[in-house]
C-alpha positions as CSV (number, residue, x, y, z in Angstrom):
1,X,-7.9,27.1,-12.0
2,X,-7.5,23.6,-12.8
3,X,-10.0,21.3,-12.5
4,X,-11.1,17.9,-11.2
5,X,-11.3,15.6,-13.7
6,X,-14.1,13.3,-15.3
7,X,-13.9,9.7,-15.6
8,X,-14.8,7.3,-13.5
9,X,-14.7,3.7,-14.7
10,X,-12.3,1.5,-12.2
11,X,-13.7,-1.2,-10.0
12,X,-12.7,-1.4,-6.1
13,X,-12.1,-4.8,-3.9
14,X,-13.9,-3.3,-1.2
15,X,-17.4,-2.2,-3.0
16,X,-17.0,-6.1,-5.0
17,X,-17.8,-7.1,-0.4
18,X,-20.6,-4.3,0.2
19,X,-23.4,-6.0,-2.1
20,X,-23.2,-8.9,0.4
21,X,-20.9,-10.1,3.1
22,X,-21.0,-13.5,1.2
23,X,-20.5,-12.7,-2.3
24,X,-19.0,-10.3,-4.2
25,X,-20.4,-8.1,-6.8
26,X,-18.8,-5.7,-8.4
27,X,-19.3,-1.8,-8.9
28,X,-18.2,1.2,-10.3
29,X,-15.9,3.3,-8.6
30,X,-15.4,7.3,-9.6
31,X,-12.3,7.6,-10.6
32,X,-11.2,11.7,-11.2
33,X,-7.8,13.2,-11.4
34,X,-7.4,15.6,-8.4
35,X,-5.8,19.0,-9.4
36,X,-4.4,21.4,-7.3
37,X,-5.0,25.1,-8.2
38,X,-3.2,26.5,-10.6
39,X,-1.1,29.1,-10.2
40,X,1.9,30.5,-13.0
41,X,4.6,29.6,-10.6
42,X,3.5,26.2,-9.9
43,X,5.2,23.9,-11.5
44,X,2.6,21.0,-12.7
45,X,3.4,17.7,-11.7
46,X,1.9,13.8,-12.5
47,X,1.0,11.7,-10.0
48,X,-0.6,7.7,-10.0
49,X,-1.6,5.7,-7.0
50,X,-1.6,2.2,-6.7
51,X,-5.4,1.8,-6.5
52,X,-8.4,3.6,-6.2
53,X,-8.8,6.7,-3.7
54,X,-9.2,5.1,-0.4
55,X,-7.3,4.8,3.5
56,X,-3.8,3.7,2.5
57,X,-3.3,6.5,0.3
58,X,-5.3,9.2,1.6
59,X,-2.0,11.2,2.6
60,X,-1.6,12.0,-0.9
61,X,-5.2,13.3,-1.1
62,X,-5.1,15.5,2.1
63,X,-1.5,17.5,0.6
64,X,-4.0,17.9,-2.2
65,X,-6.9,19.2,-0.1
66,X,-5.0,20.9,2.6
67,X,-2.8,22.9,0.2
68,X,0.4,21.3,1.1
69,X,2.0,20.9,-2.8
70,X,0.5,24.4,-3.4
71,X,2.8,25.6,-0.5
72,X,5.7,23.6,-2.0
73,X,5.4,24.9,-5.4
74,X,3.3,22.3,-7.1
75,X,0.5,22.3,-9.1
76,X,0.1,17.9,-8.6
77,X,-2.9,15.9,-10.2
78,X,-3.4,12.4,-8.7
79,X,-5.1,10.0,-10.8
80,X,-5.9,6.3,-8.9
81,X,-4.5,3.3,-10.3
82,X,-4.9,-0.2,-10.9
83,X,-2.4,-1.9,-9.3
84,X,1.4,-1.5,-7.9
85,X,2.8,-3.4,-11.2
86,X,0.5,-1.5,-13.3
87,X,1.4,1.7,-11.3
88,X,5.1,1.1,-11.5
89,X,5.0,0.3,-15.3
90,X,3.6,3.7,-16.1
91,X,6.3,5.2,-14.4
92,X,9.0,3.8,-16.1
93,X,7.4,4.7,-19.3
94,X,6.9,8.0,-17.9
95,X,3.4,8.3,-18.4
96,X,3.6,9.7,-15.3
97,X,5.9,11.6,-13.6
98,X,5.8,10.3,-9.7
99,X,3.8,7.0,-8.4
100,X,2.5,4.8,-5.4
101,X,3.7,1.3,-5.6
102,X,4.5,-1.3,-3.2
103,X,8.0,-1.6,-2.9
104,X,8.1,-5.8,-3.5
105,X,6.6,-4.8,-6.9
106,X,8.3,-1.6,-7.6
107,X,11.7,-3.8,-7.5
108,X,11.2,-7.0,-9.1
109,X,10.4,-4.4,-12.1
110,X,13.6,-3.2,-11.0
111,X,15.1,-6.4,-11.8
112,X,13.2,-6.5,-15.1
113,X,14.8,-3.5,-16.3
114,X,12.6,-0.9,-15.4
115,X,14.4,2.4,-14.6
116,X,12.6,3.7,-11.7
117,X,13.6,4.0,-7.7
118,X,11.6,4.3,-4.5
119,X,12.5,7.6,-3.2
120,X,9.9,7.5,0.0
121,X,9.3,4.7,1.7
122,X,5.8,5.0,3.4
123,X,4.9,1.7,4.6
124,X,8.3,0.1,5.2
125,X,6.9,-2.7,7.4
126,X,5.1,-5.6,5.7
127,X,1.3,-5.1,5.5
128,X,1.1,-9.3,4.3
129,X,-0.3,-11.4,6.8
130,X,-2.2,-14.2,7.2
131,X,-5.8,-13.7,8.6
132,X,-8.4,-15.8,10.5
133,X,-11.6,-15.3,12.5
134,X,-11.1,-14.3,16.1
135,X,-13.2,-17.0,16.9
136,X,-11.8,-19.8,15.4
137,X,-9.6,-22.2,17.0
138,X,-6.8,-20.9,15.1
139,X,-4.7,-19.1,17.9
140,X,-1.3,-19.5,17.0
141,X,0.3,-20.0,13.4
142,X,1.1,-23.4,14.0
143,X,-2.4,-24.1,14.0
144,X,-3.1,-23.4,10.3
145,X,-2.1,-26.9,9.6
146,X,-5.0,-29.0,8.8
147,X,-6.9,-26.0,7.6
148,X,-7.9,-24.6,4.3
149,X,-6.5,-21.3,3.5
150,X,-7.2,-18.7,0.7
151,X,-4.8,-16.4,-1.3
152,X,-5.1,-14.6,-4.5
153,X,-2.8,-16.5,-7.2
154,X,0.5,-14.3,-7.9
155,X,-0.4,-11.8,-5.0
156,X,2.4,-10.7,-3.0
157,X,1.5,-13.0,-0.4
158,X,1.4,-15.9,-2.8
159,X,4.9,-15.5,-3.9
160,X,5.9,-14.5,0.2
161,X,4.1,-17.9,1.7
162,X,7.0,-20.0,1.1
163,X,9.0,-17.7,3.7
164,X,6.3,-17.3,5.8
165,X,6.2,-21.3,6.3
166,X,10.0,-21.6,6.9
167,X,9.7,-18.5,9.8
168,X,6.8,-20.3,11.3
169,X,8.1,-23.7,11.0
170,X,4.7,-25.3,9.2
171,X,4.2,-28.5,7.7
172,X,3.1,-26.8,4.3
173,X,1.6,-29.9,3.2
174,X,-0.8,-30.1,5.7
175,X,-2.4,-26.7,4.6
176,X,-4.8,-26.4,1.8
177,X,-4.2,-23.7,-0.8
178,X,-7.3,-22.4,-2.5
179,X,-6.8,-19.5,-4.8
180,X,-9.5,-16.8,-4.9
181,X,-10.0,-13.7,-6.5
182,X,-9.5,-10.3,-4.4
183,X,-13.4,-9.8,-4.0
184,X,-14.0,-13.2,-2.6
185,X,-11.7,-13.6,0.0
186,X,-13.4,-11.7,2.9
187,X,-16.9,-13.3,1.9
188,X,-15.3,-16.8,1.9
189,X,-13.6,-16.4,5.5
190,X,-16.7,-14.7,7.0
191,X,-18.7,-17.7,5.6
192,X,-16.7,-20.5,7.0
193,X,-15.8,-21.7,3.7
194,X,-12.3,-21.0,4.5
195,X,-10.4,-21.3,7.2
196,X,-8.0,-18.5,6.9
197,X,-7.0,-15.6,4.7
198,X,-3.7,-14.3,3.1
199,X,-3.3,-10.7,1.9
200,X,-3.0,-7.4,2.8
201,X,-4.2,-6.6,6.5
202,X,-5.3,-3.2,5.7
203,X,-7.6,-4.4,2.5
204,X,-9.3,-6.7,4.7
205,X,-9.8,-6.1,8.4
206,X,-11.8,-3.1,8.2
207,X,-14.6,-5.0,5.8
208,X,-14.3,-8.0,7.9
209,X,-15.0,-6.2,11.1
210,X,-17.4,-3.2,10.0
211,X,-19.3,-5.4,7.2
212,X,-19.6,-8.6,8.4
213,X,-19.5,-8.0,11.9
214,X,-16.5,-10.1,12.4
215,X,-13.3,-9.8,14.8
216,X,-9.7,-11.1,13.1
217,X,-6.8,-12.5,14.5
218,X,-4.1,-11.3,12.3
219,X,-0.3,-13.6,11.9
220,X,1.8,-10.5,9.9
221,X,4.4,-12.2,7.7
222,X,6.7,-9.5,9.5
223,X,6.8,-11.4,13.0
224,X,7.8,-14.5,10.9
225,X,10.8,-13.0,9.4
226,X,9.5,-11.6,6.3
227,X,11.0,-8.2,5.7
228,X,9.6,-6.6,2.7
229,X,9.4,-2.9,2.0
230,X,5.6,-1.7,1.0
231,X,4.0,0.9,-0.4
232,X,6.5,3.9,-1.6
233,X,7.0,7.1,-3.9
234,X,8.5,6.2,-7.1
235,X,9.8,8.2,-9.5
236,X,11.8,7.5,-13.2
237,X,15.6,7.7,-12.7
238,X,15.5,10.4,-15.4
239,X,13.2,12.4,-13.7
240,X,15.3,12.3,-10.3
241,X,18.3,13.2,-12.5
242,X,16.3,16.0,-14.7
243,X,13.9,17.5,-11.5
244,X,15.1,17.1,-8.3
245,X,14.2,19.9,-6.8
246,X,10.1,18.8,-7.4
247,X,10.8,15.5,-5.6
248,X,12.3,17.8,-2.8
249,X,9.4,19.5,-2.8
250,X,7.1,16.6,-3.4
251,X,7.9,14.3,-0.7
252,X,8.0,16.6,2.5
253,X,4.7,17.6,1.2
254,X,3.4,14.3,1.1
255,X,4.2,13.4,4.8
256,X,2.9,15.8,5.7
257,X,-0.1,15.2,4.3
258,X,-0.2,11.4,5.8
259,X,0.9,13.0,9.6
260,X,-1.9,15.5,9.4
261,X,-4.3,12.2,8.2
262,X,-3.1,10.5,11.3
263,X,-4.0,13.5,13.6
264,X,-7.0,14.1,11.9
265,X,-8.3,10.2,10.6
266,X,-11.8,11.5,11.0
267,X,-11.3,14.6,8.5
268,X,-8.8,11.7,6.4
269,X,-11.9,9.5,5.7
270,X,-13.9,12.4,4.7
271,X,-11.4,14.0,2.5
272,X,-12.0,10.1,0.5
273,X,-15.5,10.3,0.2
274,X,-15.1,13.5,-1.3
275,X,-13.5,12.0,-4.0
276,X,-15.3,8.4,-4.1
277,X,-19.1,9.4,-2.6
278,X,-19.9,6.0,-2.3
279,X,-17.4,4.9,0.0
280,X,-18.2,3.5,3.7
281,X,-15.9,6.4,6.0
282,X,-15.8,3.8,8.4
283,X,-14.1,1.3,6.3
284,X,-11.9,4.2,5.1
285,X,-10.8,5.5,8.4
286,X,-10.2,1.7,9.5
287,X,-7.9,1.1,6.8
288,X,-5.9,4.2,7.1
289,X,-6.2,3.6,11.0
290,X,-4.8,-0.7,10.3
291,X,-2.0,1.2,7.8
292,X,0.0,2.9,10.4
293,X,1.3,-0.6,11.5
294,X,3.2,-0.8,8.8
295,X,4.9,2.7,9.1
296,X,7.9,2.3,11.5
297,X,10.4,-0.9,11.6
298,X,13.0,-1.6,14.3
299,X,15.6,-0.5,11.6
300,X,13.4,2.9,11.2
301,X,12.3,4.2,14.5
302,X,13.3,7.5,15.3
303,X,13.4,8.6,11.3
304,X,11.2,10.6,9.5
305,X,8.5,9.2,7.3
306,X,9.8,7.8,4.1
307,X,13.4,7.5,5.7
308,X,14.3,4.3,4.3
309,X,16.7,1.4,6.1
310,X,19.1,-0.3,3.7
311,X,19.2,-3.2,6.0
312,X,15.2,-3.5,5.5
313,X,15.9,-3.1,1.8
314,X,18.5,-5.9,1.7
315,X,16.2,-8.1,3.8
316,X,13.3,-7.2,1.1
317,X,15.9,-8.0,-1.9
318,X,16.7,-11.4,-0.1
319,X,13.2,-12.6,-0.3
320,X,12.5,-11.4,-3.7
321,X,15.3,-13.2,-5.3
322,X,14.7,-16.1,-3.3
323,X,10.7,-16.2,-3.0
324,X,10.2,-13.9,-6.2
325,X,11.8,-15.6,-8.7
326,X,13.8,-12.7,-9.1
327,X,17.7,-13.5,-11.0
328,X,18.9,-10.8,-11.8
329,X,21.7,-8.4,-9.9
330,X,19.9,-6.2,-7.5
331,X,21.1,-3.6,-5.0
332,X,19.8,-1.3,-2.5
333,X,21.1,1.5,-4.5
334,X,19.1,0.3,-7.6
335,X,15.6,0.1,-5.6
336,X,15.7,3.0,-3.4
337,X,17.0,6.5,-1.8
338,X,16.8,8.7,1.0
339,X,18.4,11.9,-1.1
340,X,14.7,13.5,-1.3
341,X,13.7,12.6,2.4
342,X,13.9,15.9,5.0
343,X,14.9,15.7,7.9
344,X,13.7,17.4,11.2
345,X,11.3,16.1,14.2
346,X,8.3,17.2,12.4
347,X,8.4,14.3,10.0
348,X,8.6,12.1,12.3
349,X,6.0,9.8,12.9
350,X,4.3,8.6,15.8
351,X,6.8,5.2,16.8
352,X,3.4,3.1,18.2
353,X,0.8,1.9,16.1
């Protein structure tokens, strides 16, 4: 039988908020390699997320628990990670076999050189947005101007604002920039000490609301015009070449593991916590609950998770070579494919979020 592993040494965003809803402080998170049970003809198979064990990507973890790769033939581990970049990087050097990266990342190291390739596009609407307090006398984007707004320096969202500002039609320079670390932002917007927020909905939201107490008004970079693909399953271009039939394995597995979270988010949050004690469940189940906003497009309605739109993809490629710094030739065909993707109304997901 394999086992679950032992070290647990990462540090999440959202336990940096749960010391106080006004400063950050950060803690320890348990991070252990989840092994399915092994069997001789299971084939074993290397999976990294893009960051700790937590809403987002608990559809990996329930094909895990629910026996879902054992069924397809797999014998996976899933370790957390530290990042999409960092995530996307290990998998073109093929430290492991299959990963979890957003799909903005995933191609500008594309563009680098790297030689990997979304083959399951998960989140295929953009999960950017900007965020204030519900409160606030920010009720429309346009209203951002004179204000003070907060964004992690690099962060998607950092590189994205530019296009967010020409969709909205803001005078940029009458908005204040302050850059923040990740742990600071939801502390600094609960506080006052910022007018708004820019990041990922689903990082923040939940903390805002369940932790400090909080409703949010969200402006998602999508309604602006800022088509980016998210969070995906990569996989090295040798390895779709050299194992194909594990990523056609792999990837019906996996949505099903994210449709049977969505029918069951109670039972998702849980399945976390069983992985990460510490963890709020509340926060989790929010977060996976704030994710499936992000899982169906106009381009993508009607397909089955994962399926993803070239037009989306072109869209995404527009604003990374002209947000992202990003020179180089790039083509759908480079970033990703729909080749390990089933078909059939069972993968389909619910089309309302």
């Amino acid at each position: 039988m394999s086992s679950h592993a032992v070290q647990r040494r990462s540090m999440s965003r959202r336990r940096f908020l749960n010391r106080s809803a006004l400063a950050a402080a950060a803690l320890a998170v348990p991070l252990a390699p989840l092994r399915a049970r092994a069997a001789a003809a299971l084939k074993p198979v290397s999976m990294t997320l893009d960051w700790i064990y937590e809403g987002p990507n608990v559809g990996f973890l329930i094909a895990h628990d629910q026996g879902f790769y054992r069924d397809a033939g797999l014998d996976v581990s899933i370790t957390p990670g530290k990042g999409s970049g960092n995530t996307a990087q290990l998998v073109a050097n093929k430290a492991t076999q299959i990963g979890f990266a957003d799909g903005y990342a995933a191609s500008n190291g594309i563009a680098k050189g790297m030689s990997i390739k979304t083959i399951g596009s998960v989140y295929r609407r953009n999960p950017s947005a900007i965020m204030v307090l519900a409160d606030s006398n920010i009720k429309s984007a346009k209203d951002l101007e004179g204000r003070t707004l907060a964004m992690i320096a690099g962060s998607g969202q950092f590189q994205q604002w530019p296009a967010f500002v020409k969709g909205a039609k803001l005078d940029v320079s009458k908005i204040t920039i302050v850059n923040l670390a990740p742990p600071s932002l939801g502390p600094a917007l609960i506080s006052g000490k910022v007018d708004a927020i820019g990041a990922y909905v689903q990082s923040y939201v939940p903390i805002i609301e369940i932790q400090g107490g909080k409703q949010v008004r969200v402006f998602w970079f999508a309604d602006y015009g800022v088509s980016v693909v998210s969070n995906g399953i990569i996989a090295h271009n040798d390895f779709i070449k050299s194992d194909p039939d594990i990523l056609r394995a792999f990837v019906p597995a996996t949505i099903k593991g994210f449709l049977y979270g969505r029918q069951h988010p109670d039972e998702a949050a849980a399945t976390v916590k069983k992985y990460s004690e510490t963890v709020n469940v509340e926060i989790i189940k929010r977060e996976f609950e704030v994710s499936w906003k992000t899982w169906v497009t106009p381009n993508t309605r009607g397909k089955p998770l994962c399926w993803g739109s070239k037009d989306d993809w072109t869209a995404a490629i527009a604003v990374l070579k002209q947000y992202g710094g990003v020179t180089a030739p790039l083509t759908t065909d480079q970033v990703f494919s729909n080749e390990f993707v089933p078909t059939g109304a069972e993968y389909v997901p619910p089309q309302q979020a």
